[in-house]
N, C-alpha and C positions, 0 to 999 in steps of 0.2 A: 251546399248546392249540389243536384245531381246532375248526372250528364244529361237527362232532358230540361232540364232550367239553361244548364249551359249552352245550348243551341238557338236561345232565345239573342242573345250577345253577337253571333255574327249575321255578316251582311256580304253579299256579292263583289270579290274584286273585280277591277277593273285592270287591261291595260290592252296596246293595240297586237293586233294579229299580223305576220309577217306578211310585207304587201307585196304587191306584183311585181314592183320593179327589183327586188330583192328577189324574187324566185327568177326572173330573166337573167339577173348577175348570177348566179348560182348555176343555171346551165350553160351558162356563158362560159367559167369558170373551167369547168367539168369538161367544156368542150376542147379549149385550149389544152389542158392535160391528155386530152384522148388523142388530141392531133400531134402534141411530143412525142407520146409514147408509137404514133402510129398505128392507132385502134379505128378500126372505122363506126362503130357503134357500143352502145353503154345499153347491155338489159336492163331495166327495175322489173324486178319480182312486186308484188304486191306484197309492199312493205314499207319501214320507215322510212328508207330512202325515195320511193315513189312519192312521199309524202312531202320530202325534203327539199324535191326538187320540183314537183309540178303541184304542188300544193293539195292534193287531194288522195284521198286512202280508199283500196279497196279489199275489201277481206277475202283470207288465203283459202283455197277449195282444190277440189282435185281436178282442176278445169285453171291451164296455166293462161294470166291477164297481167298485163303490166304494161310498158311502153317502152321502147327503143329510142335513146337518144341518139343520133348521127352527130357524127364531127362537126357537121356542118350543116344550118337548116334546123329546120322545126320537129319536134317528136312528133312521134307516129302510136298512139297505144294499139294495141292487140287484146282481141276480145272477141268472147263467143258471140254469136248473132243476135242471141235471144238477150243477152246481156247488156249489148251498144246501148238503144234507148237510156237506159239508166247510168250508164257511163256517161254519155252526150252531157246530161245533168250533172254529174260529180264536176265537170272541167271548168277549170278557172276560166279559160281559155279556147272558146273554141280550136278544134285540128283534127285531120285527120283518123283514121280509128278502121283500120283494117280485120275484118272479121273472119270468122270459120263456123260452119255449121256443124253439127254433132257428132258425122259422118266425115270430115274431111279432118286433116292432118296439120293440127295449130304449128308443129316445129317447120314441117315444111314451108307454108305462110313467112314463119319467122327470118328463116332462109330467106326466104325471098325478098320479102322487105329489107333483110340486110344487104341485100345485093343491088338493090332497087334505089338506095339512098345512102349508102356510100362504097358502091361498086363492085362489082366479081372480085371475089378471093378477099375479101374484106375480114378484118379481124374483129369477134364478137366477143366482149368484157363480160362478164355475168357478175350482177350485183350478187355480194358475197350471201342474200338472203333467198337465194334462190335453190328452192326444195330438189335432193338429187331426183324423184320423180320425174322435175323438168328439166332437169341440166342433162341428166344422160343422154335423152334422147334429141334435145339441143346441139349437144358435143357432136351426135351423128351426123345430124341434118347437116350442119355446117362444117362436115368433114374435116373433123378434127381443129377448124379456127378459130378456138375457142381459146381463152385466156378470162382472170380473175380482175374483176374491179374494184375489188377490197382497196389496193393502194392511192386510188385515184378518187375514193367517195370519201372514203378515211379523212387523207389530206383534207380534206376540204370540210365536213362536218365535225371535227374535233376540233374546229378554230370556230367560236360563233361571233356573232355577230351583235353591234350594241344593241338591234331588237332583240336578237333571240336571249341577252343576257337580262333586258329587262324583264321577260316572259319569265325566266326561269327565275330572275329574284322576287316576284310575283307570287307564282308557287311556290318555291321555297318559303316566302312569307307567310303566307296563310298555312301549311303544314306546323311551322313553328308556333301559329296562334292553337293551332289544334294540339299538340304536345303539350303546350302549357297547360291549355284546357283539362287533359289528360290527367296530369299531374294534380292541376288542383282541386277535382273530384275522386280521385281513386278513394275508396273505402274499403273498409276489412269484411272478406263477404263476397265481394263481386268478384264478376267470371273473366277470365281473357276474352269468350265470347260475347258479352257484354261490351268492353271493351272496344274491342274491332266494332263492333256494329255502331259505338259512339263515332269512332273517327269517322266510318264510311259518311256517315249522314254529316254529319262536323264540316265534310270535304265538300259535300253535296251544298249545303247550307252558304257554304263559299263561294258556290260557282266553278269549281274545280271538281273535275270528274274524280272519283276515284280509282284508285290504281291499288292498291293491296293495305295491308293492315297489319301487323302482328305485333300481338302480347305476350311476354313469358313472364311469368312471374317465378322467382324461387330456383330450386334445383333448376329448372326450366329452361332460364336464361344462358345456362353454359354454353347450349345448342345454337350455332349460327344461326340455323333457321328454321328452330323451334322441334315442337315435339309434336306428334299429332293428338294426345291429350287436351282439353280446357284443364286449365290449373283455376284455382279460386287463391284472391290476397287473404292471406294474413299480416300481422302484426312481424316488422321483420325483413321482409323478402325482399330479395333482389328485384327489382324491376326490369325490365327492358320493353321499351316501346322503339317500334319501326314502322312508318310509313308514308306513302307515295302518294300521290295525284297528279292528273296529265289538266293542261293548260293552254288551250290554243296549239294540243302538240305535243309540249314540251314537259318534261316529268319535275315534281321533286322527290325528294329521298335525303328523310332526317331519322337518326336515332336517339333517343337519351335512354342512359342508366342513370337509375338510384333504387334507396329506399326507402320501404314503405313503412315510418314509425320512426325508430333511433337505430341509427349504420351502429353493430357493431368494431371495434376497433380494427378486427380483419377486415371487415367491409371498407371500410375508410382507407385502409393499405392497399386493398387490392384496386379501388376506385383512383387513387392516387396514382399507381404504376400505369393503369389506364391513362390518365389524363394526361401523363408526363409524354408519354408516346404518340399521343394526340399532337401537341404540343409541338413533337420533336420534328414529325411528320408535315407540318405545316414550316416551317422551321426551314426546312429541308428545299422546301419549293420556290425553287429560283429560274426567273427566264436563263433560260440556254443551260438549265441541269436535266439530267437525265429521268423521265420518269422514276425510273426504279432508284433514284436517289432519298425519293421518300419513303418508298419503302423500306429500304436498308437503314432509314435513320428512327423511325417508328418501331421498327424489330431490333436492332442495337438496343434501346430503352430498354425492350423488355429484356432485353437478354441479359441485360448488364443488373436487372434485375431478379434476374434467378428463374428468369422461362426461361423454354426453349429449349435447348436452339434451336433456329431455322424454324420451320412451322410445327415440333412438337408442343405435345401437350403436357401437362400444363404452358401456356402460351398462346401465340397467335397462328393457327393451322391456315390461314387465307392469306391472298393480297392484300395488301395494303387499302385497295381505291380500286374506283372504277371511272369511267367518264361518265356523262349525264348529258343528254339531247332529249331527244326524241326517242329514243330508249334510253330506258332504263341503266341498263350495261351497256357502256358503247367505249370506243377508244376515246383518249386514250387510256390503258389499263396500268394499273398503278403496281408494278410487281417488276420481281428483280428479272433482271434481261432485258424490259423492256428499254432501250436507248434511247428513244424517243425525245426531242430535247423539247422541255416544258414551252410554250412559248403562248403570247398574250391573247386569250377570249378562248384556251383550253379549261374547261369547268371538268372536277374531278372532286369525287368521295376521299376524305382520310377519315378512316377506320378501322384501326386494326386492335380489333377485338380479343380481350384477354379471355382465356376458356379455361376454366376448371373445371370437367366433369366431377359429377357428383354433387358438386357445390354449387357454384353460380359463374356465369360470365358476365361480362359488362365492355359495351358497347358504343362508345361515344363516336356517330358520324355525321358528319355535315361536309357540306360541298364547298368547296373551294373553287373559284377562280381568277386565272392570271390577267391582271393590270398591267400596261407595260414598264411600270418600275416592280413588280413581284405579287403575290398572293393578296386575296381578300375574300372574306368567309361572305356568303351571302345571309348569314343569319351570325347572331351572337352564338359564340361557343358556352358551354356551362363553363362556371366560372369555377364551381365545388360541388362536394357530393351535399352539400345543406342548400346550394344556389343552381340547381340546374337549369335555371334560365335567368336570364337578365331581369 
C-alpha cells in the first residue's frame, strides 16, 4: 500500500470543545490566586494562555492586543481601533474592548485600564508570553508595578481537566493511527520529505490540524531535531518519526524508532537501552514525586548502561519530558531541579533519547498523564524494536 491508498482508511475524529462554563471556572480560578498574591490585574499577550482563558486566539504583530484580567469583574481586551470590529467576532463572550488609534500610546491606555478596574497603584502580572517589545514599555507606563504571571497561569494550566484530557487523548489517538500508518508503508527509496507531507495530509484527513512533522532516517536520527538535509530509506536504517497536531487547541506529540528491514544486533541493544529508560521513566512517575524524579530515573538507566553521564554523548544530551496543553512545551518540564510535585490531570512527554553521533539515535516518546492512583500513557507504548505498535 502507498501513503496515498493509506489516506483513503481515515475518517474525522470527533470529541467536544471546552465549553463556557469551564473557561468562567478558569478565570474564576486565576482570580482567586491574583487576589492572594495581591495582584490587581493578569496581562494575556496574544497567546496560549489568551486562548486558555477566554477561549479565543489572536495572532502576535508588532501592534500589542490581549486582555487584562482584574481580580475582580469581567476582562477588558485592548485593541487597536481598526482591529476591534474583528475582535467583537473572535469573543465567546460579549465585553468590553478598550481601544487606541495609530497615533495614541497603547501602554498608556493599559495604565489606565489598570487603574480604572482595580485601582491606583495597582500591581500588573504580565503573562509570561509577553514579547520584551511590550513589557518594557508596560514596566514604564505602570512605573515599575509590574510583576510576572508565570506562577499563577502555570499553577493552574499544567493541571487539566477531564475535558481538556479527553481532547488531548483524542489527538494523541489519531497521531498514533498516523504513525502506524507511517510504519506500514515506509519503502526503500522514499524521501523524509515525502514522508512529512504523508503525515501532514494523514493529520488533515483526521480532522486535526497540523502542527510539525519530522523524519530522520539513518545517521540522521542521532540529531534531536534532525538535520537540514532530506535523507532517502534504505534497507537498514534507523528510523525516527516525530509528530504533532493541534485539536480544539490542544497538541499531540508522539515519537517511534525502529528499523527499516532486519535491526542489526547493535540496533536491537541500542533499541533495548532505549526502551528500559522509557520504562524506567515512567516507572518513576508517582503523585507527590518530584518531576525531575523521572528524569533522574530515565538517565540512571542509561548511565548504568554505559552513557553518559549526565547529558553527555554518547547518551541522553536533553530533558527528560516536557508538559503538553495548548503548547507544545509547556510545564511542567521534566528535568532535574525541577521539584515540582507530579500531581493528578499534569500530562507530560517521557523521552529521553539515546544519541550516537555518527551512528544513529533513537527516540521513544509518548505522553503521560497522572490519575489520581499514578501514571497512564494516553497511547500504547512499543512493546519491541519488531512491535513498535500494538
Amino acid at each position: 500500500m502507498s501513503f496515498d491508498r493509506a489516506l483513503d482508511g481515515f475518517r474525522p475524529v470527533s470529541v467536544p470543545a471546552i465549553g463556557g462554563a469551564e473557561y468562567a471556572a478558569r478565570v474564576g480560578a486565576l482570580q482567586a490566586r491574583m487576589r492572594a498574591a495581591d495582584i490587581g490585574a493578569v496581562w494575556l499577550d496574544a497567546s496560549s494562555s489568551l486562548n486558555y482563558f477566554l477561549g479565543h486566539s489572536l495572532g502576535l504583530s508588532e501592534r500589542i492586543h490581549g486582555a487584562l484580567i482584574p481580580a475582580r469583574g469581567a476582562p477588558v481586551h485592548i485593541s487597536p481601533t481598526f482591529e476591534a470590529p474583528k475582535l467583537r467576532a473572535l469573543l465567546r463572550e460579549d465585553g468590553p474592548i478598550a481601544t487606541w488609534q495609530e497615533d495614541e500610546d497603547p501602554y498608556a491606555l493599559i495604565a489606565a485600564e489598570v487603574a480604572r478596574i482595580a485601582g491606583e497603584g495597582a500591581v500588573l502580572a504580565l503573562d509570561p508570553a509577553t514579547p520584551w517589545l511590550f513589557a518594557a514599555p508596560l514596566q514604564a507606563a505602570m512605573a515599575g508595578r509590574i510583576t510576572v504571571a508565570k506562577p499563577l497561569i502555570s499553577a493552574l494550566r499544567q493541571v487539566k481537566s477531564a475535558a481538556e484530557i479527553a481532547i488531548i487523548q483524542t489527538a494523541m489517538e489519531a497521531s498514533y493511527q498516523v504513525q502506524k500508518a507511517v510504519w506500514q508503508n515506509l519503502r526503500a527509496g522514499i524521501s523524509t520529505t515525502e514522508t512529512c507531507a504523508f503525515i501532514s495530509a494523514a493529520h488533515k484527513a483526521l480532522g486535526v490540524k497540523p502542527l510539525f512533522a519530522a523524519a530522520q532516517f539513518g545517521a540522521a536520527t542521532a540529531y534531536p531535531h534532525g538535520v537540514p538535509e532530506p535523507q532517502i530509506l534504505t534497507e537498514g536504517d534507523m528510523v525516527l518519526i516525530d509528530m504533532g497536531g493541534v485539536l480544539h487547541g490542544y497538541c499531540s506529540d508522539i515519537t517511534r524508532s525502529y528499523v527499516f528491514g532486519t535491526p542489526s544486533a547493535r540496533q536491537r541493544a541500542l533499541w533495548g537501552y532505549e526502551h528500559a529508560a522509557h520504562a524506567a521513566g515512567f516507572a518513576a512517575a508517582r503523585i507527590g514525586a518530584p518531576c525531575e524524579a523521572v528524569d533522574i530515573a530515565a538517565r540512571d538507566s542509561l548511565t548504568a548502561a554505559g552513557f553518559g553521564p549526565g547529558y553527555a554523548v554518547p547518551g541522553l544530551p536533553h530533558r527528560t519530558g516536557h508538559g503538553l496543553g495548548m503548547d507544545i512545551h509547556e510545564e511542567p518540564f521534566i528535568v532535574r531541579g525541577n521539584r515540582t510535585p507530579l500531581a493528578p490531570g499534569m500530562c507530560f512527554s517521557i523521552e529521553p533519547m539515546l544519541c550516537l553521533y555518527g551512528e544513529c539515535g533513537i527516540r521513544l516518546e509518548d505522553i503521560a498523564w497522572m490519575a489520581e492512583d499514578g501514571p497512564r500513557w494516553f497511547c500504547p507504548p512499543s512493546v519491541s524494536l519488531d512491535r513498535p505498535f500494538d
